[in-house]
N, C-alpha and C positions, 0 to 999 in steps of 0.2 A: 504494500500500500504506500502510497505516494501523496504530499500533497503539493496540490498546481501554487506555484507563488502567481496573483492574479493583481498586483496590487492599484487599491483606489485614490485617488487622492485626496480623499475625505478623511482626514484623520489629524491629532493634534501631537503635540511632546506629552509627557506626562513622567510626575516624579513617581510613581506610584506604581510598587509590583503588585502584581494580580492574585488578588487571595481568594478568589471563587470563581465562577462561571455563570451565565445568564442566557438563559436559552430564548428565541423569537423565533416565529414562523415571517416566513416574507411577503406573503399572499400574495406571491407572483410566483409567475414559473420560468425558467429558463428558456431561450438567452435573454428576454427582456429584464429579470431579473438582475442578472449581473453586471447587466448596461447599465442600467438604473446604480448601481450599489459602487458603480466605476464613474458615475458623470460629477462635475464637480459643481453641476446645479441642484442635485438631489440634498447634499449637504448629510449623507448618511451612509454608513460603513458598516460592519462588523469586522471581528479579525477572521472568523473564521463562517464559511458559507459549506452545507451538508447538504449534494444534489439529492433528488429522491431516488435518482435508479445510483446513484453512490458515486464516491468521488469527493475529495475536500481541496477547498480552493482557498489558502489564506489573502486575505485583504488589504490586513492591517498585522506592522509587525505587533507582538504582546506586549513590547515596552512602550510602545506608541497608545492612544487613545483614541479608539474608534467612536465614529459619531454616531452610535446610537443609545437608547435608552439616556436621552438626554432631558425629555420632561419626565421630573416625579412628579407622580399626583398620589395622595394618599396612600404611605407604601404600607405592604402588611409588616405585622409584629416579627415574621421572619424576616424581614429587609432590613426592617430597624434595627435589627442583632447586630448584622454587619457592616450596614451602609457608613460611610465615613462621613462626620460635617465639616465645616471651616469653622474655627470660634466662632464667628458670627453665629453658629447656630443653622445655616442650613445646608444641606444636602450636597457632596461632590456629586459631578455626574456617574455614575457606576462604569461606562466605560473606560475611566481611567484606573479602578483597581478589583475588576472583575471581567475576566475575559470572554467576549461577546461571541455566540456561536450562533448563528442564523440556518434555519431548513428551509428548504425553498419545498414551499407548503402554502397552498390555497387554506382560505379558513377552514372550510367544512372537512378537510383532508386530516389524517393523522401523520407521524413519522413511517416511514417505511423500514423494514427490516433492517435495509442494507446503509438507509442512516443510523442507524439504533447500531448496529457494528460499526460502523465507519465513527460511532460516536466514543462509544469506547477505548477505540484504539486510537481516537485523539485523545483523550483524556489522560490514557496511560504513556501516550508518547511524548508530552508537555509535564508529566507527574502531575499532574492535577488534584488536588487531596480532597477529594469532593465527598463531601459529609451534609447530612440535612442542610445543614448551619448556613452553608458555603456557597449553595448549589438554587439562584433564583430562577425565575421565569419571566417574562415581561410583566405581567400582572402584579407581580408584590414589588415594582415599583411606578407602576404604572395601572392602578386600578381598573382604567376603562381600555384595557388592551386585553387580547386574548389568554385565554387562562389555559394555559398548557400543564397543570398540576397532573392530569395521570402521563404525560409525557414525560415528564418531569421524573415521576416516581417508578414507570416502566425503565427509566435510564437507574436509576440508586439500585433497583432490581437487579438490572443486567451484570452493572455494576459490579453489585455483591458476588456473584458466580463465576465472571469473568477471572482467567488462570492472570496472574501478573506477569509481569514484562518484566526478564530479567537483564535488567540495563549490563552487567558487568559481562557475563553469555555474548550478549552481542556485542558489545565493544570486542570482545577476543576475536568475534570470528570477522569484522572489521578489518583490526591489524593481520591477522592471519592473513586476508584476502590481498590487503596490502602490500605484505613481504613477498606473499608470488609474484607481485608484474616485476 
């Protein structure tokens, strides 16, 4: 598995490493979709976009700040766990320390299998330490956005089952592959 660097230009600096994930669907579908998420009149990004027949396309690097979930409206009790404020008191955008995963998914649609794998094996290829706490949807910060909770909890599911990735394994068979040419 591979992913395509596809990069948009909607995206900001940001001091802020990524301590969770935020899942949205796009309610679009490809190519319109990634035209849209590439134009620098849309004003919106994710870092990472999950086609439905599979395939992951990053956007925005992870240290960068992609431009979405950029209105909070009324976040849930789980957002407010994590969400960071400024003194002042309100609200960082979450795209600068929660990494933004986008499905390209009409509304009435669910995720398709092979995003649900394709989601995983981002998760554990980034280390992602994805725990209830960590792990939003666009709705708990964004109330009047679509509620992806059993998307959400089908992904913790998989999750939990999923065999780990053992990063030190592959690093060997890397250099091994190395020393032959």
């Amino acid at each position: 598995m591979q992913i395509i660097q596809t990069p948009s230009p909607n995206f900001s600096k940001s001091k802020y490493t990524k301590i969770g994930v935020e899942i949205h669907k796009t309610l679009g579908l490809m190519p319109g979709t990634l035209e849209w998420l590439r134009n620098p009149r849309s004003f919106v990004s994710y870092h990472f976009l999950l086609l439905r027949a599979g395939g992951i396309r990053q956007l925005v690097q992870l240290k960068d700040r992609s431009w979405s979930a950029g209105r909070i409206n009324r976040p849930s009790e789980r957002a407010k766990k994590i969400m960071i404020k400024y003194p002042w008191g309100t609200y960082i955008k979450p795209g600068h320390y929660l990494a933004q995963v986008a499905y390209e998914c009409l509304s009435h649609q669910t995720f398709t299998d092979e995003q649900y794998k394709d989601t995983i094996w981002l998760f554990k290829r980034f280390s992602f330490k994805i725990e209830d706490g960590n792990f939003l949807h666009h709705q708990d910060t964004a109330v009047d956005k679509p509620n992806l909770e059993m998307e959400r909890m089908n992904i913790l599911a998989r999750l939990e089952t999923a065999p780990e990735v053992d990063r030190e394994k592959i690093k060997q068979e890397i250099i091994f592959l190395v020393n032959k040419l």
